[in-house]
FIKOLZA-1660 file (N, C-alpha, C; in steps of 0.1 Angstrom, whole numbers, plus 5000, padded with zeros to 4 digits):
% residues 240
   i   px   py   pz ch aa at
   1 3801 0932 6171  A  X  N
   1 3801 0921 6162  A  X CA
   1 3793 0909 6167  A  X  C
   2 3780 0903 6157  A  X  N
   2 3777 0890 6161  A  X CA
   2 3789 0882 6167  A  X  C
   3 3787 0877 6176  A  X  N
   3 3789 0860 6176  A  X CA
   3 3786 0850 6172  A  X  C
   4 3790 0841 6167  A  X  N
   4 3784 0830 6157  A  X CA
   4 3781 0817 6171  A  X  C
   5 3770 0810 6166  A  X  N
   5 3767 0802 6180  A  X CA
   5 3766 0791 6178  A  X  C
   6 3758 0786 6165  A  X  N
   6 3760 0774 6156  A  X CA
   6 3769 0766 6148  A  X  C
   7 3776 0761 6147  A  X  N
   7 3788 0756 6130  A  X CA
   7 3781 0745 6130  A  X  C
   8 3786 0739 6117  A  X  N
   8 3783 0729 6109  A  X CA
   8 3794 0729 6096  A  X  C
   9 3808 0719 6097  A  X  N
   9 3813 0721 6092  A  X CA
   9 3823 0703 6087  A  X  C
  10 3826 0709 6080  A  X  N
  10 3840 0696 6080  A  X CA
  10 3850 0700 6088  A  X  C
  11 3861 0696 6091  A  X  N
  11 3872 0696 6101  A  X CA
  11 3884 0688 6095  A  X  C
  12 3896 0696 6088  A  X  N
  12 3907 0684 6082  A  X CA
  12 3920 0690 6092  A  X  C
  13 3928 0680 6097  A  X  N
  13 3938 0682 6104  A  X CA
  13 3950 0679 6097  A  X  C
  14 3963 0690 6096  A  X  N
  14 3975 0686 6092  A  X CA
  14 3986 0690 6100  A  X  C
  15 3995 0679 6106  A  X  N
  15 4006 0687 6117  A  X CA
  15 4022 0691 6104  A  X  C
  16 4020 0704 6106  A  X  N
  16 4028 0706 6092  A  X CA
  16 4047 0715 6106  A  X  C
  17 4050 0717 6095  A  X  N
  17 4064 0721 6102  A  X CA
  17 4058 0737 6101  A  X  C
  18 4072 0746 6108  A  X  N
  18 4065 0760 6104  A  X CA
  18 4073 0766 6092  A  X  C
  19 4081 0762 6086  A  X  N
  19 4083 0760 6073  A  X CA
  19 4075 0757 6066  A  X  C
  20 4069 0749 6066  A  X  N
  20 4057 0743 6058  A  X CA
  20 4047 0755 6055  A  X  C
  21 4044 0761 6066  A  X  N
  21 4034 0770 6068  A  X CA
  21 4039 0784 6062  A  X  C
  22 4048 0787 6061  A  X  N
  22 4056 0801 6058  A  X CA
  22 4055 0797 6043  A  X  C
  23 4057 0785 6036  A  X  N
  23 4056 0782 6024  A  X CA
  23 4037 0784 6019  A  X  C
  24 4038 0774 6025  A  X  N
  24 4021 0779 6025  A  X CA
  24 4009 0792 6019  A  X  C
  25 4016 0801 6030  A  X  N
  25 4008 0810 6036  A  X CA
  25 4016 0820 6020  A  X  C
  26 4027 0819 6015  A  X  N
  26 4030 0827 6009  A  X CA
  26 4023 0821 5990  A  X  C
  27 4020 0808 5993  A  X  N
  27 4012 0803 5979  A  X CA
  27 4002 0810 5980  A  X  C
  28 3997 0813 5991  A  X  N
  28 3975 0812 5989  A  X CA
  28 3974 0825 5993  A  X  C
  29 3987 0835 5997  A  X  N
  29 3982 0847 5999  A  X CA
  29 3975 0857 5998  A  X  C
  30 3972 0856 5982  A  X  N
  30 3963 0862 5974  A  X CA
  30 3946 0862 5977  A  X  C
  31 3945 0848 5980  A  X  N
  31 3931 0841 5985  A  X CA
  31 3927 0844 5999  A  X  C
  32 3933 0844 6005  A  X  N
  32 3929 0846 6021  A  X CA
  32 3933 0860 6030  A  X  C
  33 3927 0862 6040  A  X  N
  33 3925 0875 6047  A  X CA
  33 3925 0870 6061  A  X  C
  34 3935 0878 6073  A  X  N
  34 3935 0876 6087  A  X CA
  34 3924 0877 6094  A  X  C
  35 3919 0871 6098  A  X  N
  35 3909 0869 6112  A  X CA
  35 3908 0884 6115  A  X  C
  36 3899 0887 6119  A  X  N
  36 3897 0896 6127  A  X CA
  36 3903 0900 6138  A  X  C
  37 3903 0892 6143  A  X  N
  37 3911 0887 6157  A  X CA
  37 3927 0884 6161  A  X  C
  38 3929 0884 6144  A  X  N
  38 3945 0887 6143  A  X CA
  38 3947 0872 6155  A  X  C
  39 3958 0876 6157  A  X  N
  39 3965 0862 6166  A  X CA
  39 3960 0863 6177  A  X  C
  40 3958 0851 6183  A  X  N
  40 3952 0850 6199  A  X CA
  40 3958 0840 6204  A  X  C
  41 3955 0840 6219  A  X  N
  41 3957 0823 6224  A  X CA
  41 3946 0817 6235  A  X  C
  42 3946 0804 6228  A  X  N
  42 3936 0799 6226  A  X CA
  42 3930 0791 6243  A  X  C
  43 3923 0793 6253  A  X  N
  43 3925 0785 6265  A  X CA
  43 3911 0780 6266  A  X  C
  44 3914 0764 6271  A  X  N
  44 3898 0757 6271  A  X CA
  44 3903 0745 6279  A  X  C
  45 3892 0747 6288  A  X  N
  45 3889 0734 6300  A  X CA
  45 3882 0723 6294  A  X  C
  46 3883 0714 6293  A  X  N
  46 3880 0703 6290  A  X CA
  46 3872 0695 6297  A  X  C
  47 3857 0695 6296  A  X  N
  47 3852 0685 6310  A  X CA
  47 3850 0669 6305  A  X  C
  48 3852 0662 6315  A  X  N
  48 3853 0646 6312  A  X CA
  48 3843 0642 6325  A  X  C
  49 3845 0627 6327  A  X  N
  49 3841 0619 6342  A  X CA
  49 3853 0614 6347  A  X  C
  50 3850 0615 6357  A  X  N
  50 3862 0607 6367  A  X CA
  50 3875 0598 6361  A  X  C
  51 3865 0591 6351  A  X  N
  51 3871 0579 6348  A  X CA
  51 3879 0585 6331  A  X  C
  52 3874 0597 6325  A  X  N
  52 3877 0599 6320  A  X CA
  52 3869 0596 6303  A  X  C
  53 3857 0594 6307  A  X  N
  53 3847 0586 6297  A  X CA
  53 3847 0590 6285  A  X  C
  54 3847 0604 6279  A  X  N
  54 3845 0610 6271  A  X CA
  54 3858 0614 6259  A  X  C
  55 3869 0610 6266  A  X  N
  55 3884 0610 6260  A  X CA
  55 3887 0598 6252  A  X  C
  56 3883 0588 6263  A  X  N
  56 3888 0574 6256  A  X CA
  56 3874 0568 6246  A  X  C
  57 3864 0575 6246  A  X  N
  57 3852 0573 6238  A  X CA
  57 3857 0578 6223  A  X  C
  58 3867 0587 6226  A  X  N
  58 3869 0597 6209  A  X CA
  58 3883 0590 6208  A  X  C
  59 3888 0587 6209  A  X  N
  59 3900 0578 6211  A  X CA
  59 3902 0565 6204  A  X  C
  60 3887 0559 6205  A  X  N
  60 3884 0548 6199  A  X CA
  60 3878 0547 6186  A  X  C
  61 3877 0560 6183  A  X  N
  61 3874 0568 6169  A  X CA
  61 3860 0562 6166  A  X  C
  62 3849 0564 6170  A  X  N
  62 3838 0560 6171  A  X CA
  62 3832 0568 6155  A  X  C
  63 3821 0561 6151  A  X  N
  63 3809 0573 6144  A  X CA
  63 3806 0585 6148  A  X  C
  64 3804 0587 6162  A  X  N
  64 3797 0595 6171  A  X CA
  64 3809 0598 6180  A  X  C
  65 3807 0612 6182  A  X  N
  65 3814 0615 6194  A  X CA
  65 3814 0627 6199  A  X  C
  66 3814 0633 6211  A  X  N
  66 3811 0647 6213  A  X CA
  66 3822 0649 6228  A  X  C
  67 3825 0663 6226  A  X  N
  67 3832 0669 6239  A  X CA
  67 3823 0682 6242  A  X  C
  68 3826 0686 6255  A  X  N
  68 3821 0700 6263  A  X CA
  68 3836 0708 6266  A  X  C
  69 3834 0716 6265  A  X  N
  69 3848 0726 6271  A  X CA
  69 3844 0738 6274  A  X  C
  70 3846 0746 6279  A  X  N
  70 3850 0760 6284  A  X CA
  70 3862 0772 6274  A  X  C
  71 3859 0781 6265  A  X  N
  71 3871 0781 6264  A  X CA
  71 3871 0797 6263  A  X  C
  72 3883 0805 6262  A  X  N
  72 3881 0819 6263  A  X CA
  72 3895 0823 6253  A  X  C
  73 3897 0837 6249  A  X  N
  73 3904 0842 6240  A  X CA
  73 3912 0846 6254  A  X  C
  74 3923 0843 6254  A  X  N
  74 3933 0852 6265  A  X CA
  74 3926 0846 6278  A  X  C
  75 3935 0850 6290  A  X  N
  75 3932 0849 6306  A  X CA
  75 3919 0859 6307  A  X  C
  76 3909 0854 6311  A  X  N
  76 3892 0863 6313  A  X CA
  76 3897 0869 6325  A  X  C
  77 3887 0880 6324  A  X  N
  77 3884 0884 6337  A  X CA
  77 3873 0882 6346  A  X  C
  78 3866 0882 6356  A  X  N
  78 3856 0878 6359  A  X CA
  78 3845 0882 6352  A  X  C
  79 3842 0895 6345  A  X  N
  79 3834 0900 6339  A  X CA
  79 3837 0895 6325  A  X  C
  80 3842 0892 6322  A  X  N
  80 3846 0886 6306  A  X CA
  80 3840 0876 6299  A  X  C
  81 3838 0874 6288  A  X  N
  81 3837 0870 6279  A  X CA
  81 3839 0854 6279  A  X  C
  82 3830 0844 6280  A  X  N
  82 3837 0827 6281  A  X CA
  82 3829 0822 6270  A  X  C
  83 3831 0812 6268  A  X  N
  83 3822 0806 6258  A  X CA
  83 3818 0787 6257  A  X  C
  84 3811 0783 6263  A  X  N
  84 3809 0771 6269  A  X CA
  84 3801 0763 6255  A  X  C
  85 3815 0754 6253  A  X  N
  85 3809 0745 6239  A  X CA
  85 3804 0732 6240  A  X  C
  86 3796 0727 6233  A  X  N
  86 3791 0712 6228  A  X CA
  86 3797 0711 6217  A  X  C
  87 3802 0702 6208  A  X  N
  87 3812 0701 6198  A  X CA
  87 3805 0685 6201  A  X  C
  88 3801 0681 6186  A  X  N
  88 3798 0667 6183  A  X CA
  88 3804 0666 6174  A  X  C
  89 3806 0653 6165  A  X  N
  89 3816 0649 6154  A  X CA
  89 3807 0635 6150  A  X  C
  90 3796 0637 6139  A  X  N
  90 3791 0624 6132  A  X CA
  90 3796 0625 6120  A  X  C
  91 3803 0613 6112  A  X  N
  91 3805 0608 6100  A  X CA
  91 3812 0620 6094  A  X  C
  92 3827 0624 6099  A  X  N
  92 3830 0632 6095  A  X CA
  92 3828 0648 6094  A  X  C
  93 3816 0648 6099  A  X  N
  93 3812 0665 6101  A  X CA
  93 3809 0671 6116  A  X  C
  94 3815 0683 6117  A  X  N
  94 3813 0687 6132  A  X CA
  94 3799 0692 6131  A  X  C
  95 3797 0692 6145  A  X  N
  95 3787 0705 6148  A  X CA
  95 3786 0713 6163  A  X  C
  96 3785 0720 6162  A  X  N
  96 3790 0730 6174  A  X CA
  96 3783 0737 6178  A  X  C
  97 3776 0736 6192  A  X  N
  97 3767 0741 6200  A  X CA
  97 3774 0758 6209  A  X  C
  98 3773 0767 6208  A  X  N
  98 3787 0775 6218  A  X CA
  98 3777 0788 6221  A  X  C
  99 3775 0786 6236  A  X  N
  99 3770 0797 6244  A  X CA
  99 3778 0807 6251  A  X  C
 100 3775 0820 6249  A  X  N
 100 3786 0830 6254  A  X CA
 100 3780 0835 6269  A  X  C
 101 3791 0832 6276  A  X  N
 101 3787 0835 6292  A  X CA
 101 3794 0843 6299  A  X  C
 102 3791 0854 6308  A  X  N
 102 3805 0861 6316  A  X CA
 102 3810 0852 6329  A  X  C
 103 3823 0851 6327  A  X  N
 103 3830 0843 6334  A  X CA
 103 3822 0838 6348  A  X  C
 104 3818 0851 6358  A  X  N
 104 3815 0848 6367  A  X CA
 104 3803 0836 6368  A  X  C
 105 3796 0839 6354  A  X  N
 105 3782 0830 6358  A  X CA
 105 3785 0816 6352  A  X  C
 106 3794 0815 6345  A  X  N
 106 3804 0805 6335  A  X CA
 106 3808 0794 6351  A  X  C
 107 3815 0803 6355  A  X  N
 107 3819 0794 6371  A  X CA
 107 3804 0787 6379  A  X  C
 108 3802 0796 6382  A  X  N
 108 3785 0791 6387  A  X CA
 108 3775 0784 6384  A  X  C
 109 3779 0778 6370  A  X  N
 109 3772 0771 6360  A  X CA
 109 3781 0758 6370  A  X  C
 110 3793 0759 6366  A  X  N
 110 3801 0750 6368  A  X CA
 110 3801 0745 6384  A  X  C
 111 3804 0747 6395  A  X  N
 111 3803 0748 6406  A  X CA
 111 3789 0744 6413  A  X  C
 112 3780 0746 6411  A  X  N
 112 3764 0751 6419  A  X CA
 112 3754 0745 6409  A  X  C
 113 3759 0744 6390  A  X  N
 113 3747 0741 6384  A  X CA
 113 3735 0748 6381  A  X  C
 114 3739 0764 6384  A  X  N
 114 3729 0775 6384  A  X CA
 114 3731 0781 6372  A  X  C
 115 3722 0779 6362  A  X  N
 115 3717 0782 6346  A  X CA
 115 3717 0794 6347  A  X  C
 116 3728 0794 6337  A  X  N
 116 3724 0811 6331  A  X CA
 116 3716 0821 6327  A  X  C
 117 3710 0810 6321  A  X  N
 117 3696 0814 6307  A  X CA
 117 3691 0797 6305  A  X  C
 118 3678 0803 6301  A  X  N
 118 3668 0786 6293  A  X CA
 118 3672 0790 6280  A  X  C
 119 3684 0796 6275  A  X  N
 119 3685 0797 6258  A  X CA
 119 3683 0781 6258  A  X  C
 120 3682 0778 6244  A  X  N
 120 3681 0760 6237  A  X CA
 120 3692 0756 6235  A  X  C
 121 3708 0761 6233  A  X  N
 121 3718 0755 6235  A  X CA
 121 3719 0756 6254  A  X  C
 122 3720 0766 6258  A  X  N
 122 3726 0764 6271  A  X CA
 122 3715 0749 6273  A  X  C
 123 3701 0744 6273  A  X  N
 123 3696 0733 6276  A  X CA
 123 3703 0725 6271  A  X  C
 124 3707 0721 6260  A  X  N
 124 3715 0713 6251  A  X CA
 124 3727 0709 6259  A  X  C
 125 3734 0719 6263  A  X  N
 125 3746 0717 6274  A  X CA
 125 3741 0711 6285  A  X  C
 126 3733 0715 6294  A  X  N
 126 3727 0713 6303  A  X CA
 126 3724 0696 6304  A  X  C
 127 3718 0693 6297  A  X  N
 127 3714 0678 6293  A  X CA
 127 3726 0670 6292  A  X  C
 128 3734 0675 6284  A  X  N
 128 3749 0661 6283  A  X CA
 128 3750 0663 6296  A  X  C
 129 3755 0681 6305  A  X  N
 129 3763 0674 6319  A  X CA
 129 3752 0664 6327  A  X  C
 130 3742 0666 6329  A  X  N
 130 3733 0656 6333  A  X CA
 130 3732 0646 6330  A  X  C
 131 3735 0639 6318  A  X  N
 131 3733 0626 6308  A  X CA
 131 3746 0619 6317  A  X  C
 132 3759 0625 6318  A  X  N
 132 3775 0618 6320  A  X CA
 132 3773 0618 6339  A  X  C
 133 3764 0630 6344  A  X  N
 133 3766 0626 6354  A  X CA
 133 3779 0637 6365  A  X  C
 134 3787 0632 6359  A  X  N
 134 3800 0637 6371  A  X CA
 134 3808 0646 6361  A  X  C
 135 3802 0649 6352  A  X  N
 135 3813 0661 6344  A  X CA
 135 3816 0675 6351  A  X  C
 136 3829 0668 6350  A  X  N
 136 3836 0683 6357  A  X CA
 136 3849 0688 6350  A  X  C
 137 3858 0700 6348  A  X  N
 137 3868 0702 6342  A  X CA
 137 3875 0695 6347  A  X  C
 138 3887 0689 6340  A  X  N
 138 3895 0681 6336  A  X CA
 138 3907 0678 6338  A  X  C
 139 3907 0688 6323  A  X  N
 139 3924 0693 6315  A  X CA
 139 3920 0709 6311  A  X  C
 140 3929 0715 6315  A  X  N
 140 3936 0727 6306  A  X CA
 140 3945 0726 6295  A  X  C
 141 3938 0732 6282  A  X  N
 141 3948 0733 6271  A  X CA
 141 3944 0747 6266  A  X  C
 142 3960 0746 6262  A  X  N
 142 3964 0764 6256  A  X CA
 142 3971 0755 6243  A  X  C
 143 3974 0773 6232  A  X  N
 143 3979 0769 6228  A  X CA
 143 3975 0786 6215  A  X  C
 144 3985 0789 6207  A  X  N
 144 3988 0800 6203  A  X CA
 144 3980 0799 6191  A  X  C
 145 3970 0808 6187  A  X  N
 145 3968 0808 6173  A  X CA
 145 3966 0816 6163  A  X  C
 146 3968 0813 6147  A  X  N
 146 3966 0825 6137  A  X CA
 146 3957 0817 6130  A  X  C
 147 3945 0826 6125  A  X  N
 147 3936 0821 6121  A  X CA
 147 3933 0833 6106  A  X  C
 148 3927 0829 6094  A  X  N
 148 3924 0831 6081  A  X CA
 148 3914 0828 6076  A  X  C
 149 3905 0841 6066  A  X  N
 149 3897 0831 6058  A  X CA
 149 3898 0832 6049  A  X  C
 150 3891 0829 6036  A  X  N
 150 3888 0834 6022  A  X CA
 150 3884 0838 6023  A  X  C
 151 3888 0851 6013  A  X  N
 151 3883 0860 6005  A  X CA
 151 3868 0866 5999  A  X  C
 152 3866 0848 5993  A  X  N
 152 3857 0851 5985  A  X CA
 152 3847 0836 5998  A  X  C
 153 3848 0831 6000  A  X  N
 153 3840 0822 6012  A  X CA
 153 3842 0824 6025  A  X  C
 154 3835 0830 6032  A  X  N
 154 3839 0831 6045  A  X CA
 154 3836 0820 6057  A  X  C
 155 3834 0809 6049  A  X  N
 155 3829 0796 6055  A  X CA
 155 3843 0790 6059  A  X  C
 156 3854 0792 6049  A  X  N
 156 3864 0791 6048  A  X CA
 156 3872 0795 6056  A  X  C
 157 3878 0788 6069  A  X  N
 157 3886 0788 6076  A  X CA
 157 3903 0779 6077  A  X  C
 158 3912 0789 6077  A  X  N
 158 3926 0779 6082  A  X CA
 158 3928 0789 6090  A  X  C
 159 3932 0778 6104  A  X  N
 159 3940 0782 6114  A  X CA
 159 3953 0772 6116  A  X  C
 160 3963 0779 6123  A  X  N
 160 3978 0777 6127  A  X CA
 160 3977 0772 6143  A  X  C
 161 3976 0768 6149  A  X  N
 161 3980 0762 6163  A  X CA
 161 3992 0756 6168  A  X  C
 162 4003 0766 6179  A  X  N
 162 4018 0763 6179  A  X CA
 162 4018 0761 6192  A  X  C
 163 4032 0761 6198  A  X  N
 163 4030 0760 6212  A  X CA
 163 4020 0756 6225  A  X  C
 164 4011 0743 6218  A  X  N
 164 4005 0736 6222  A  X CA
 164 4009 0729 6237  A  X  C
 165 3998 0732 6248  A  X  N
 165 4006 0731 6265  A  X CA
 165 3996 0728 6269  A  X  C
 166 3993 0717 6286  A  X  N
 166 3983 0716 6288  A  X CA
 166 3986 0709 6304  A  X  C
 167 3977 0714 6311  A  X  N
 167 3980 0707 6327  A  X CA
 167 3968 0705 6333  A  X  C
 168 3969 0697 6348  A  X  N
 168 3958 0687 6346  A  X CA
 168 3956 0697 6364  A  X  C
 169 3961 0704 6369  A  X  N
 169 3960 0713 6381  A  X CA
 169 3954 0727 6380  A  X  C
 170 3951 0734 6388  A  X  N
 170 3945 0750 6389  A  X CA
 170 3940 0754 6375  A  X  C
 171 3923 0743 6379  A  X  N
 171 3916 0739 6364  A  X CA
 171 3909 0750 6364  A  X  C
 172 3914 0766 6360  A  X  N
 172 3907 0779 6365  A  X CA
 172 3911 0786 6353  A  X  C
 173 3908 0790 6342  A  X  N
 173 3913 0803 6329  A  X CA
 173 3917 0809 6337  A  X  C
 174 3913 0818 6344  A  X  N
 174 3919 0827 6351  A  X CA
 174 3930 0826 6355  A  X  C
 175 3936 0816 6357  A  X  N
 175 3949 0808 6364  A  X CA
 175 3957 0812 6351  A  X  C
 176 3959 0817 6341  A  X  N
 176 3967 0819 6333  A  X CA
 176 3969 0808 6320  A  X  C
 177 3978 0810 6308  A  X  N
 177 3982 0799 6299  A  X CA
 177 3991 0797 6302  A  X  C
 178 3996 0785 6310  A  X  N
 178 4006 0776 6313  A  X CA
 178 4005 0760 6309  A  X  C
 179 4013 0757 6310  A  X  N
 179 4016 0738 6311  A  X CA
 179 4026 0733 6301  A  X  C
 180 4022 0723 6302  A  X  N
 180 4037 0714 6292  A  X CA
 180 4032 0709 6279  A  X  C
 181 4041 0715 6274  A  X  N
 181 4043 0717 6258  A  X CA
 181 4039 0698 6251  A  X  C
 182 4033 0698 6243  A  X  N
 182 4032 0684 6237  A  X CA
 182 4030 0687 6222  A  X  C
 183 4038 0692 6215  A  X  N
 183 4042 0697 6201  A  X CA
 183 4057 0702 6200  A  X  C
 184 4062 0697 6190  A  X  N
 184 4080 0699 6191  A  X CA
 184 4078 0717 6184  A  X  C
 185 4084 0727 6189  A  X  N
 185 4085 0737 6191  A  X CA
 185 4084 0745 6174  A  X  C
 186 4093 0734 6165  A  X  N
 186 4088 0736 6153  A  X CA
 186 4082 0731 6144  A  X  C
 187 4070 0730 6146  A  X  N
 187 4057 0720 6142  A  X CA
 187 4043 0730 6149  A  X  C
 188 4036 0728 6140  A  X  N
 188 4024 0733 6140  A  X CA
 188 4010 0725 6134  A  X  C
 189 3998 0729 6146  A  X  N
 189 3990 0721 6138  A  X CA
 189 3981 0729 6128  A  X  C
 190 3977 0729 6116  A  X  N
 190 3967 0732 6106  A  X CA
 190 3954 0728 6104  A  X  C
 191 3945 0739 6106  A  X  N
 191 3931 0733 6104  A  X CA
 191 3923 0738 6091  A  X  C
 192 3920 0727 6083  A  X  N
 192 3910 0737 6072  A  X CA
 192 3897 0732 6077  A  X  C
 193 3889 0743 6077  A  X  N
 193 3874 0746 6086  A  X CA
 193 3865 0748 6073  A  X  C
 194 3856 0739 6067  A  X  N
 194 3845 0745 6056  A  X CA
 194 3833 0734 6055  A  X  C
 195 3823 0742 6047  A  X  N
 195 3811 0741 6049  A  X CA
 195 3806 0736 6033  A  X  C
 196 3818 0741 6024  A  X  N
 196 3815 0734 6016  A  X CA
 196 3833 0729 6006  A  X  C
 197 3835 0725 5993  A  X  N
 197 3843 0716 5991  A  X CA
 197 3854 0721 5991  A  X  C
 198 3868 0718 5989  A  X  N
 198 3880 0726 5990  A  X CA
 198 3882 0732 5984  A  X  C
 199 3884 0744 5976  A  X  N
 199 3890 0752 5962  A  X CA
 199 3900 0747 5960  A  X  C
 200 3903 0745 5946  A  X  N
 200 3907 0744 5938  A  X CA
 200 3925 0746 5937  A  X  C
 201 3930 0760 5940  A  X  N
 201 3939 0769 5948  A  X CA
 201 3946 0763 5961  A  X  C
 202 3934 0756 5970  A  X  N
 202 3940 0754 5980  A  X CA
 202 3948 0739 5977  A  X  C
 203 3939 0735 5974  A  X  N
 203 3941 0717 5972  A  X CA
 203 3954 0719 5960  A  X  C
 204 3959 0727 5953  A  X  N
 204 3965 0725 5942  A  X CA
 204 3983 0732 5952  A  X  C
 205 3979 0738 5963  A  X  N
 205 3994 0748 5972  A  X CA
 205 3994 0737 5976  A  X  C
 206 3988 0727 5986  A  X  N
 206 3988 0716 5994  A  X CA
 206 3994 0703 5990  A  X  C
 207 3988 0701 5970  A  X  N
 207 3994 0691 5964  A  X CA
 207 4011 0695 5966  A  X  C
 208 4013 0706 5964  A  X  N
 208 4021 0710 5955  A  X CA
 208 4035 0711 5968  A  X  C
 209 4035 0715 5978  A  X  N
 209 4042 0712 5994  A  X CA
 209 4045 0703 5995  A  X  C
 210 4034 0689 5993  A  X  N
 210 4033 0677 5996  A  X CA
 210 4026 0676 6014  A  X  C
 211 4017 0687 6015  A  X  N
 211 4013 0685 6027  A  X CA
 211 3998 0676 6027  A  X  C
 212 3999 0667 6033  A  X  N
 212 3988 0654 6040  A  X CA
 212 3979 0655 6053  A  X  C
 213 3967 0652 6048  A  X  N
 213 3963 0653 6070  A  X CA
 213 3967 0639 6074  A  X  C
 214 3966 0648 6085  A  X  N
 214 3973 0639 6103  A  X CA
 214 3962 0641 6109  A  X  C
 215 3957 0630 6117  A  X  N
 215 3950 0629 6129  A  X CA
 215 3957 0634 6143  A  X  C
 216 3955 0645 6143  A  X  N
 216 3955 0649 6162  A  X CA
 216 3949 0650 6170  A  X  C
 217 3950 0648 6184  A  X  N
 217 3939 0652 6191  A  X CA
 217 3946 0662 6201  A  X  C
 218 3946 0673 6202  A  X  N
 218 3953 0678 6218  A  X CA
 218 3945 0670 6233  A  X  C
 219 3935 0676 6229  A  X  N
 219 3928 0664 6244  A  X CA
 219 3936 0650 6248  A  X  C
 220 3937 0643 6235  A  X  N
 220 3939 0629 6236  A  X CA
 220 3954 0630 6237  A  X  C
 221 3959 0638 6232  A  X  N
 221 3973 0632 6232  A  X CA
 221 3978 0638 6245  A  X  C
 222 3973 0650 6249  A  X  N
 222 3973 0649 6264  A  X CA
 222 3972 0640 6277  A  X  C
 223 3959 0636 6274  A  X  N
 223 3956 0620 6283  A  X CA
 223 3962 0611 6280  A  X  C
 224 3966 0609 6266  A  X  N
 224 3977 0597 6267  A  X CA
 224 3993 0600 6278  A  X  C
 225 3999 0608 6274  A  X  N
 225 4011 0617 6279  A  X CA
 225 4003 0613 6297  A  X  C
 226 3991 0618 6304  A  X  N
 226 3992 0622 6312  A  X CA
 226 3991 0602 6319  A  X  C
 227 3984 0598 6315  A  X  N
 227 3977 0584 6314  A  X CA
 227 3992 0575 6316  A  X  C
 228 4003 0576 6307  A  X  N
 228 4015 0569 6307  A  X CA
 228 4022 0571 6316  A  X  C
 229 4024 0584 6320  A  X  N
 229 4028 0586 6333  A  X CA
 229 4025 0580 6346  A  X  C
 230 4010 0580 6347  A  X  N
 230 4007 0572 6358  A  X CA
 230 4008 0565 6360  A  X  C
 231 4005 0554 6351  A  X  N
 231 4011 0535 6350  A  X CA
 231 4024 0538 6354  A  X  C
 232 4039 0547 6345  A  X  N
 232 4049 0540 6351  A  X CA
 232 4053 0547 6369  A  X  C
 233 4043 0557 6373  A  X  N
 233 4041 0562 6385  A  X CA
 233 4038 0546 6392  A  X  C
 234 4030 0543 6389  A  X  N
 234 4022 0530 6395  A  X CA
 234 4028 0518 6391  A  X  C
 235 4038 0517 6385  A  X  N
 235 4041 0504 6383  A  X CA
 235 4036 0494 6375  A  X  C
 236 4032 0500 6358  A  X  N
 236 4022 0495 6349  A  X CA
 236 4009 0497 6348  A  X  C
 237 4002 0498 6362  A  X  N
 237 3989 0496 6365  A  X CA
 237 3982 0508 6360  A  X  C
 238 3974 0510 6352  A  X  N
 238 3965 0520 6342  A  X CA
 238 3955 0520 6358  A  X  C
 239 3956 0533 6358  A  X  N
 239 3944 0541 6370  A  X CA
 239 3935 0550 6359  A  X  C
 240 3932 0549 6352  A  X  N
 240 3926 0556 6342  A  X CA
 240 3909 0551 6346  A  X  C
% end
């Protein structure tokens, strides 16, 4: 199966209960079809600066704003499958840069700065870690997902994301999905993923729930959680 390497999409976020979702999922049934990929879990390194530049830049909810991550389906193996993204976010619409690498050379990239390939995303990557300077992995975030599309648009994406966890040590996939939970156990986040406007169907299950978007960030609400800690570690004093 292709890999897809480009998006260009909108991005709406709703933190719904899993009630909510079971209600949901049983309105739009008719409309939508399981992923391919059926349920997975989801692991991605997060790279930042030192200082953490790139977290509190999106934070501040800019026009502009872009992350790099690392992320993989399941614990890789060294031969496996990684996928090293650019993810920008202008005026509401994503766009997503995502080069597929085997782990081993994924690390090597990372470590040494030895290019996989001159593909024109991997340069595109190449350039931001260069641009920031000290970008290095971060944060680890996991986190469970079920993903869906339409039927009849396959542009059409909703995903479920539960069990949201994330630690800031043994910044390695390999190292397994672990860390600490930052989503109450019955709450889930919802993403509708498209390229063009909502159907009609969807927006009318959604009215009809009373389900609203929420802004989340896992990154950020991460670094916040991790960020708070340290001031009252420190005695107020923001080391960020």
């Amino acid at each position: 199966m292709k890999v897809q390497t480009i998006f260009e999409r909108t991005e709406i976020k709703y933190i719904i209960t899993l009630k909510q979702r079971a209600a949901l999922l049983k309105l739009i049934d008719a409309y939508i079809k399981p992923d391919e990929y059926g349920e997975s879990t989801v692991c991605s390194l997060y790279f930042d600066t030192d200082d953490f530049l790139l977290i509190r830049n999106s934070l501040d909810k800019p026009t502009y704003k872009e992350k790099l991550r690392l992320r993989s389906y399941g614990t890789p193996k060294q031969d496996g499958s990684v996928f090293l993204e650019l993810k920008k976010k202008f005026r509401g619409v994503v766009y997503k840069r995502r080069q597929t690498l085997r782990y081993t050379d994924a690390k090597s990239y990372i470590e040494d700065g030895e290019m996989p390939n001159d593909s024109q995303i991997m340069r595109e990557i190449d350039y931001t870690m260069l641009r920031y300077r000290s970008l290095r992995p971060r944060m680890f975030i996991g986190y469970d997902r079920t993903a869906f599309y339409s039927k009849t648009d396959h542009e059409l994406r909703i995903t479920f994301d539960k069990n949201v966890r994330f630690r800031t040590e043994n910044l390695d996939l390999a190292k397994g999905s672990y860390g600490e939970t930052i989503l109450s156990p019955d709450r889930c986040i919802m993403e509708i993923k498209s390229l063009n406007s909502m159907p009609l169907w969807l927006t009318d299950a959604l009215n009809r729930l009373e389900i609203f978007p929420g802004s989340f960030s896992k990154y950020g609400t991460a670094y916040r959680i991790m960020t708070e800690r340290e001031m009252t570690m420190n005695g107020g004093k923001n080391c960020a």
